[in-house]
N, C-alpha and C positions, 0 to 999 in steps of 0.2 A: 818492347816499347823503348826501350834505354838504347838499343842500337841503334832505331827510329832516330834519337835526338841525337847521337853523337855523331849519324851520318848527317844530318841535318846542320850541326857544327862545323863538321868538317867543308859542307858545301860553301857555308859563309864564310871561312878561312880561305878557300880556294876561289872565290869570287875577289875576296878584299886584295887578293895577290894580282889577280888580273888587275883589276882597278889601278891599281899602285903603278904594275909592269907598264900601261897603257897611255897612262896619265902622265908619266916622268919623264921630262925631256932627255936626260942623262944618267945614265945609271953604270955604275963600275962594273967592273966583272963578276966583284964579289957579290954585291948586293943582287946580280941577275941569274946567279949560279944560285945563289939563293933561294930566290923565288921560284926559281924552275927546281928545287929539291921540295918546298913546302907543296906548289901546284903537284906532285907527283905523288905524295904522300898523301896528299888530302883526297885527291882522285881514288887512289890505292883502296884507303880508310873506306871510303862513303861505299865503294863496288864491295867491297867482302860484308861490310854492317849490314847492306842492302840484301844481301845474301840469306845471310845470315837469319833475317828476320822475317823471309819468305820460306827456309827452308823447314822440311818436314821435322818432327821430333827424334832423334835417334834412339833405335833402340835402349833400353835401359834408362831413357832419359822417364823421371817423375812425373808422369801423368798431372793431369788437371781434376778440377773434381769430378768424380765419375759420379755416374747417376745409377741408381740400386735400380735393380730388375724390374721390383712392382711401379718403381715411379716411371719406367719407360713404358709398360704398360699401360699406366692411368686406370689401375683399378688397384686401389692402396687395397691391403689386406687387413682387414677389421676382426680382434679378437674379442670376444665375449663370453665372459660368463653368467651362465644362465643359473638363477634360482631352480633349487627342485623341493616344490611343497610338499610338506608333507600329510596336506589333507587329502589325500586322494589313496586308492589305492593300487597306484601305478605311480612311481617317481616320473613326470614330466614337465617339459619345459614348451616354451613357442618362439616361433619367430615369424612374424611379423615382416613382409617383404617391405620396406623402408628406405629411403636413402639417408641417411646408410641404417643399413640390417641394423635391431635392435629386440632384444626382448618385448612380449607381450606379454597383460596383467594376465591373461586367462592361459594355462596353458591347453584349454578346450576351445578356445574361441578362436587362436590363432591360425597364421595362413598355412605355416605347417609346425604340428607338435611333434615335440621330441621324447619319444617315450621307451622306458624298461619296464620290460614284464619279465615275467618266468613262466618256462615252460608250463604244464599241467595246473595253474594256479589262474582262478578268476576274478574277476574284481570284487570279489566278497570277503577274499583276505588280502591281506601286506606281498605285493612282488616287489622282490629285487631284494629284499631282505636278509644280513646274516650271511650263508654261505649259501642263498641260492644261485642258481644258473640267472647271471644276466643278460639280456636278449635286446639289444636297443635297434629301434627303428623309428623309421618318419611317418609321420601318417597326415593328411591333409584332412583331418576329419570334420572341417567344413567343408570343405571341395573348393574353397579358395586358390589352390594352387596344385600343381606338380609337378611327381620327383623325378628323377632320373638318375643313372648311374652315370658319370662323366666319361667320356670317351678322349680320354688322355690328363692333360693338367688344365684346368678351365683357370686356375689362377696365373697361369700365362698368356691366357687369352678367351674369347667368349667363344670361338670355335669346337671345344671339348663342351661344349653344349647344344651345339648344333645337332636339329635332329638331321639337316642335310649329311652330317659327319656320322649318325649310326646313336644318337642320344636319346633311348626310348622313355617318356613321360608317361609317369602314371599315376591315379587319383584314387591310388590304394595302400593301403599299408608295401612298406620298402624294409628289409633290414639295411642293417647298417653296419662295416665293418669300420675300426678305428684306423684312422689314417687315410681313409680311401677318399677321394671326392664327388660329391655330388652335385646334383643342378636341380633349381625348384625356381618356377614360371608361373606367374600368377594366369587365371584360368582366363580372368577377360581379359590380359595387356601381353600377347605371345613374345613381347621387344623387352618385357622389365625380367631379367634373372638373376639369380642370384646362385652364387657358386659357396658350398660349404663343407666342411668335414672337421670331424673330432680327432683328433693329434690322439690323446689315450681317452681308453672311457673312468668315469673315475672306480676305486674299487674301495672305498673308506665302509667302514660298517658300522653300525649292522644297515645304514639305508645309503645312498649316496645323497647329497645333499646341496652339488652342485656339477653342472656338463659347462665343459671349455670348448668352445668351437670357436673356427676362423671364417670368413666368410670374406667374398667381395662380388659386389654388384654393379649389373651396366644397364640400363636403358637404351635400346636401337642396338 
């Protein structure tokens, strides 16, 4: 912008010299040796600024603001953490397909629950308790929704959900490994998804007592 004005400058310098040169019945040598060194230098001035301010950035030159990976996507990544009651006996959570994803009050009512169990153990005693084996998985146990394993990174895009791309949906119990990502479609709206996964599962004792997941969702 600043070269913009000072070529802008210089053109009105080299206009007022024509004017002067044109206008003046008599002009000495000096005075016209003159004006034909500023009309030269202004010309000079205005072609390199003009240059200058079309041309590309050079290497190493500082950048503009750049724009973070999920904002060029347009599916911000949403963290939550999720309450785990302890009236039940299964530590579980819900989620609720929302824009944007949010917990649910029930984690039995939800579109899909987030549950630890232990192996050999029913829900007539305490799982995940202590130093049991923790087993976490998704379950749609309304049949409100389902899951799938992501067929690449769906937070770079909604393609790793595509069942065209190999992303098989199911309306059953899913384990869950920590890290990995998943996809969950509600049963009547096949365009509303939502993509999610747990960074670590927690390991606090003797119960865990809350699950941290990211999640980002698209419509169409």
């Amino acid at each position: 912008m600043a070269d913009l004005l000072i070529a802008a400058l210089a053109l009105l310098a080299l206009a007022v010299v024509l004017v002067v040169l044109f206008r003046a019945e008599t002009l000495g040598r000096a005075y016209f040796a003159a004006g034909l060194v500023i009309m030269t230098l202004a010309a000079a001035a205005t072609g390199v600024l003009l240059y200058r301010s079309h041309r590309p950035d050079e290497p190493g030159a500082t950048p503009g603001p750049a724009r973070s990976a999920e904002a060029a996507l347009g599916a911000a990544v949403l963290r939550l953490d999720l309450p785990l009651p302890r009236g039940d006996k299964y530590p579980q959570a819900a989620i609720l397909l929302l824009d944007p994803p949010r917990p649910g009050p029930d984690a039995w009512t939800g579109d899909m629950s987030l549950i630890c169990s232990t192996p050999g153990k029913d829900d007539t005693v305490q799982n995940c308790t202590g130093d049991d084996v923790r087993v976490w998985s998704a379950d749609p146990l309304e049949k409100r929704s389902v899951v799938a394993r992501a067929v690449g990174d769906p937070f770079a895009g909604p393609e790793a959900c595509a069942e065209a791309n190999g992303a098989t949906y199911q309306s059953q119990y899913m384990e869950l490994e920590a890290g990995r990502a998943y996809c969950m479609r509600r049963t009547a709206d096949r365009k509303h998804v939502t993509a999610f996964r747990i960074p670590v599962f927690p390991s606090e004792k003797p119960l865990p007592t809350r699950l941290t997941i990211e999640t980002a969702g698209w419509a169409g």
